[in-house]
C-alpha positions in Angstrom: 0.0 0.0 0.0 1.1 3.4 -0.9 -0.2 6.7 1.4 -1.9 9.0 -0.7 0.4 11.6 1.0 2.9 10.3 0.0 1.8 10.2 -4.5 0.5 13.8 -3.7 3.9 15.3 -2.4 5.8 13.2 -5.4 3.6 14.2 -8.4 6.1 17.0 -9.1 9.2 15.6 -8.4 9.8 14.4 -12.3 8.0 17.5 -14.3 7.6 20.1 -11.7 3.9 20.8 -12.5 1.0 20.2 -10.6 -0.9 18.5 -13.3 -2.4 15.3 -11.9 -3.9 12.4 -14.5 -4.3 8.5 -14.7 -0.8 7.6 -16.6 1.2 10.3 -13.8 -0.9 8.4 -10.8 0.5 5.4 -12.0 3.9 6.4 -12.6 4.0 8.4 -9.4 3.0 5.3 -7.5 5.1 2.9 -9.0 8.0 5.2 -8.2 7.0 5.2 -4.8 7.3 1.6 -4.5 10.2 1.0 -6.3 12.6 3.7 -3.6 10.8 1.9 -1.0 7.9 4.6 0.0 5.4 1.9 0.8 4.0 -0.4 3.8 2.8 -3.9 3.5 -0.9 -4.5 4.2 -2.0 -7.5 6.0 -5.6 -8.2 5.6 -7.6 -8.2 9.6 -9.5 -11.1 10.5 -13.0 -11.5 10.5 -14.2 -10.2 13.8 -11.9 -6.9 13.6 -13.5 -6.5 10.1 -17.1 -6.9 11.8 -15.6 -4.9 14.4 -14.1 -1.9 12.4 -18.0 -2.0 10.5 -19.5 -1.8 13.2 -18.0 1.0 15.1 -17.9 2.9 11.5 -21.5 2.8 11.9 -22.0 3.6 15.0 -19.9 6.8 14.6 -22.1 8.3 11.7 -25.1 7.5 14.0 -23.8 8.7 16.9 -23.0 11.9 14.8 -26.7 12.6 13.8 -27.8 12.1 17.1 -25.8 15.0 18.2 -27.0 16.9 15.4 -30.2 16.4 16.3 -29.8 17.0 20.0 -28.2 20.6 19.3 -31.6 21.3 16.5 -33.8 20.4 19.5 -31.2 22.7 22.1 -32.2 25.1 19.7 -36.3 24.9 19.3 -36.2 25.1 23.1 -33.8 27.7 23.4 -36.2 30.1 20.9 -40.0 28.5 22.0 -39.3 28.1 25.6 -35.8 29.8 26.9 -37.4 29.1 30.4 -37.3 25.0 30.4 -33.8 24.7 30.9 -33.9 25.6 34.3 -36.8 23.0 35.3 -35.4 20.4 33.2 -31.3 19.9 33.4 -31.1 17.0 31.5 -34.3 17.1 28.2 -33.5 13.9 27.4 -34.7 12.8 30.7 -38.9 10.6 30.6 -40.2 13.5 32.3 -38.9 15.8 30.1 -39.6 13.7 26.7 -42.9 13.6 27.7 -43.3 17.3 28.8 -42.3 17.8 25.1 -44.3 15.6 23.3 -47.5 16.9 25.1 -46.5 20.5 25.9 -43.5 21.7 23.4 -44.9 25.4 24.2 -45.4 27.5 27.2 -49.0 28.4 25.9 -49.7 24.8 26.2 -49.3 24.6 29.5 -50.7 28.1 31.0 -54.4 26.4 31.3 -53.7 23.3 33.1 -53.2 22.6 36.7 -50.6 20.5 38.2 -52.2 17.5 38.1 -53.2 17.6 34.5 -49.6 17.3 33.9 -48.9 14.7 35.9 -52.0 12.7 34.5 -50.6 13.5 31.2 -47.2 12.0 32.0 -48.3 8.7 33.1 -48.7 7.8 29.5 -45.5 7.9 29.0 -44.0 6.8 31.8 -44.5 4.8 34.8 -43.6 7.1 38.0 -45.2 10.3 36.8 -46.4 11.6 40.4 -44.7 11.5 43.6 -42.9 14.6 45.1 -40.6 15.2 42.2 -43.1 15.2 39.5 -45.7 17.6 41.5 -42.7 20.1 42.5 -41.6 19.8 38.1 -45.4 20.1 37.1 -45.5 23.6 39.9 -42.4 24.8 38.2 -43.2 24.3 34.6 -46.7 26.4 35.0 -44.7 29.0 36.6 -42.1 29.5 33.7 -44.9 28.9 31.0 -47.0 31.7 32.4 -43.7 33.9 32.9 -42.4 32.4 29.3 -40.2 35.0 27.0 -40.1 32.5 24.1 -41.8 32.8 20.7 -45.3 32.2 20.0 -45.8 32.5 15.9 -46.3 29.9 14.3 -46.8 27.6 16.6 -48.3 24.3 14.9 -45.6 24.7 12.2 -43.0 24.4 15.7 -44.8 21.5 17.1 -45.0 19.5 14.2 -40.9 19.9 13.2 -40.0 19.2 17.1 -42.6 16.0 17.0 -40.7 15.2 13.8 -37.4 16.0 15.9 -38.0 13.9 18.5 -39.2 11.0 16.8 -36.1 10.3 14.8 -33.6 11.3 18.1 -35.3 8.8 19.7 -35.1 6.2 16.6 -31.7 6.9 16.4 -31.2 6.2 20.0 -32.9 2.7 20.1 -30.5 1.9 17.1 -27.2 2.7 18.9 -28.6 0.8 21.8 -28.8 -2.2 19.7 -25.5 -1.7 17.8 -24.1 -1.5 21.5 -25.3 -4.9 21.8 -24.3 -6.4 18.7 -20.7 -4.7 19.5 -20.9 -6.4 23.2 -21.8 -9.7 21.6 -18.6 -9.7 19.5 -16.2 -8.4 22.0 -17.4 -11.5 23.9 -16.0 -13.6 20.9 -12.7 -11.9 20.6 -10.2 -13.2 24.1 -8.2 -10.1 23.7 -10.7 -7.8 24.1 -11.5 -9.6 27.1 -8.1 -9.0 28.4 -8.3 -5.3 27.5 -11.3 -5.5 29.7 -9.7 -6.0 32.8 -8.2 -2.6 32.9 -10.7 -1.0 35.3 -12.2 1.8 33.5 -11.9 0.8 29.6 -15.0 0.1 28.8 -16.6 -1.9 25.7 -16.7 1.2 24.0 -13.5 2.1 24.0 -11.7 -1.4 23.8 -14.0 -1.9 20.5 -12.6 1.4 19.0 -9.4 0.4 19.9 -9.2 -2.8 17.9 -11.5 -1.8 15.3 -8.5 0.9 15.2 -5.4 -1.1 15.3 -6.6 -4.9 14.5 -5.4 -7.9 15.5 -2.7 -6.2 18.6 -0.5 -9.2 18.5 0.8 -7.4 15.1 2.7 -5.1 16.7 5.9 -5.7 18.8 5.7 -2.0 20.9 3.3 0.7 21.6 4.8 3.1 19.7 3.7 1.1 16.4 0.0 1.8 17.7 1.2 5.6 18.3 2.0 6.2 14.9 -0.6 4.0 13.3 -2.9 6.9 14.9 -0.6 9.9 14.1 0.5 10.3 17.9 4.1 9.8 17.5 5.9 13.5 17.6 7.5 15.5 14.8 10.0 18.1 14.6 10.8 20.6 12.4 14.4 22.6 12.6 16.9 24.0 10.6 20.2 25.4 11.3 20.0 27.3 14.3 16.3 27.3 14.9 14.5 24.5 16.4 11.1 24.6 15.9 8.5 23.1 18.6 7.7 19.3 18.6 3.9 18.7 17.9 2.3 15.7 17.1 1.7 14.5 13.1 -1.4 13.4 13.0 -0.9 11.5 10.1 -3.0 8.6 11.3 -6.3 7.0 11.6 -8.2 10.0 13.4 -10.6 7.9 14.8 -8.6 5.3 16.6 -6.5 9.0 18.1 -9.4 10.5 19.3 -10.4 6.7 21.0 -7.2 6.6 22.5 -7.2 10.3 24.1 -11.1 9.5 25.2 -10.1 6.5 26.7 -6.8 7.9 28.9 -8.9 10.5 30.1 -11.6 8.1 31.1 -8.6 6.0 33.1 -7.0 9.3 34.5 -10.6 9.2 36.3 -11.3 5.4 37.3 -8.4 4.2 37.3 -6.5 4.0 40.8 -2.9 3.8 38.4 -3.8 6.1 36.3 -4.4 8.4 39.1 -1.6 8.1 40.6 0.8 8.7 37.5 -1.3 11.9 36.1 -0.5 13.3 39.5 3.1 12.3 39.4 3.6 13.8 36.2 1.7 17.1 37.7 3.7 17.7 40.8 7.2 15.7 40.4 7.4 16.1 36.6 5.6 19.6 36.4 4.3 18.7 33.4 0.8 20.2 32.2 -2.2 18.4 32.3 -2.5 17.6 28.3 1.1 17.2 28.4 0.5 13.8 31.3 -2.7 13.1 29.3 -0.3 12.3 26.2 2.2 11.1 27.9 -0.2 8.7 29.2 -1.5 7.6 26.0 1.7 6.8 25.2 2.0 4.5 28.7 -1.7 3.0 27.9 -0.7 1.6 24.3 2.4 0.1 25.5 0.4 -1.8 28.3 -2.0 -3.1 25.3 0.4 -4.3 23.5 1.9 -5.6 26.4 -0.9 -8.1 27.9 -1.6 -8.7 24.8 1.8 -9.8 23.2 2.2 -11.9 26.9 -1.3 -13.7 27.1 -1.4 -11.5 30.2 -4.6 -9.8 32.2 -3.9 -5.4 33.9 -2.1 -6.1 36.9 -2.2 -3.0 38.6 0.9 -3.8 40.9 3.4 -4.5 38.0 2.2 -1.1 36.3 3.2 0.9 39.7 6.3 -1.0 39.3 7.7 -0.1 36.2 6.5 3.1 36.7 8.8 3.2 39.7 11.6 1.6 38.4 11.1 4.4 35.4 10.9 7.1 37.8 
């Protein structure tokens, strides 16, 4: 295989023009490969295949979900600027409800409290109680006091109807491609000894491998650093030395999983823990500084367990921490 970087910083180097068509593509490439500029590609097995699928989908889902959960944001925030401070979280039952039977503050300026309530037992189970009285009191009170637009209002309840009806499509379809995903981490025995480090969950380790494949490909960590475009570059010349960022020429997926991922452990994880602070106070480092430097310390340990049949154990981590420190 040949990096299309690579064919689109040679197509001048014979003619010196930027003129790209079929006969150049094939001579640039070919060039490529014959000094060398080329990596050989070994095919995945089946279940990282299924895998990489899988989470491909789920990205462009999980994608339109947000989309659609910043155009609702957005229907509230010009209908009813008020509800945020009654409802926290909208994607809450009491709130999907509220908006499926009153999306607009005139809506709910001619019912009583327990009107609502009434109304929110069709949705959901535990509609009354103290909570659902105090939310039904407060959402009369910010309907009646209610800044937000009022024209066209059955146009605005029909598009946030619509709205709401695919978010929550979309969400019962990630749910379910959660499940598949479970099913086939459960088939792959690396992934279950990726699990044992407290604080990756299925998530993460199926981005992972749907990232790098088969793990017992690689004989160090830095291999998976650089097959996501973590591994540092430099640029300097005579007497000035420039600053040392990271390339990024990688899968951006599997980078992103990998950042996601060391902060999740910087929180769960008792070792993790410990060496983000270590790098903070003994190292002085800053915090994204330790957060890559920990990336850099999580792929090792993958490849490391993996490589050595081996499950997390936290004890030897601390120790060759130590012994590094």
């Amino acid at each position: 295989m040949v990096n299309p970087a690579t064919t689109k910083r040679n197509k001048e180097n014979r003619d010196n023009s930027p003129s790209k068509n079929d006969p150049k593509d094939a001579l640039v490439i070919a060039d490529s490969v014959s000094r060398g500029f080329y990596y050989e590609y070994t095919r995945q097995s089946l279940e990282f295949q299924r895998l990489r699928t899988m989470m491909s989908d789920r990205e462009f889902w999980v994608t339109n979900s947000v989309r659609l959960q910043n155009r609702i944001i957005r229907w509230i925030d010009i209908r009813f600027p008020e509800y945020p401070s009654v409802f926290k979280d909208w994607t809450c039952k009491r709130s999907l409800a509220t908006l499926k039977t009153f999306p607009c503050p005139r809506d709910l300026e001619t019912y009583t409290v327990q009107d609502i309530v009434d109304s929110w037992r069709i949705h959901m189970q535990r509609a009354g109680g103290y909570t659902g009285i105090e939310k039904a009191a407060q959402l009369i009170a910010q309907a009646k006091r209610s800044v937000g637009e009022r024209t066209a209002v059955e146009e605005a309840k029909a598009d946030l109807k619509r709205l709401i009806e695919e978010y929550e499509r979309i969400t019962t379809m990630l749910e379910q491609i959660e499940k598949d995903i479970e099913v086939l981490l459960s088939e792959i025995p690396m992934a279950q000894q990726l699990r044992t480090i407290k604080g990756l969950g299925k998530i993460f380790t199926a981005a992972i491998l749907a990232g790098t494949g088969d793990l017992r490909q690689y004989a160090h960590g830095r291999q998976v650093l650089r097959k996501a475009g973590l591994n540092l570059a430099e640029s300097t010349s005579g007497k000035r030395k420039g600053s040392i960022v990271l390339s990024k020429r990688g899968d951006s997926s599997l980078r992103k999983y990998l950042y996601l991922a060391t902060v999740q452990l910087v929180w769960n994880n008792p070792v993790f823990r410990k060496l983000h602070e270590h790098n903070l106070q003994e190292k002085k480092m800053k915090k994204q500084q330790s957060i890559f430097k920990l990336i850099g310390k999580l792929a090792r340990i993958l490849v490391g367990i993996v490589q050595r049949g081996e499950q997390f154990t936290p004890e030897k981590t601390v120790l060759d921490w130590t012994e590094a420190a």
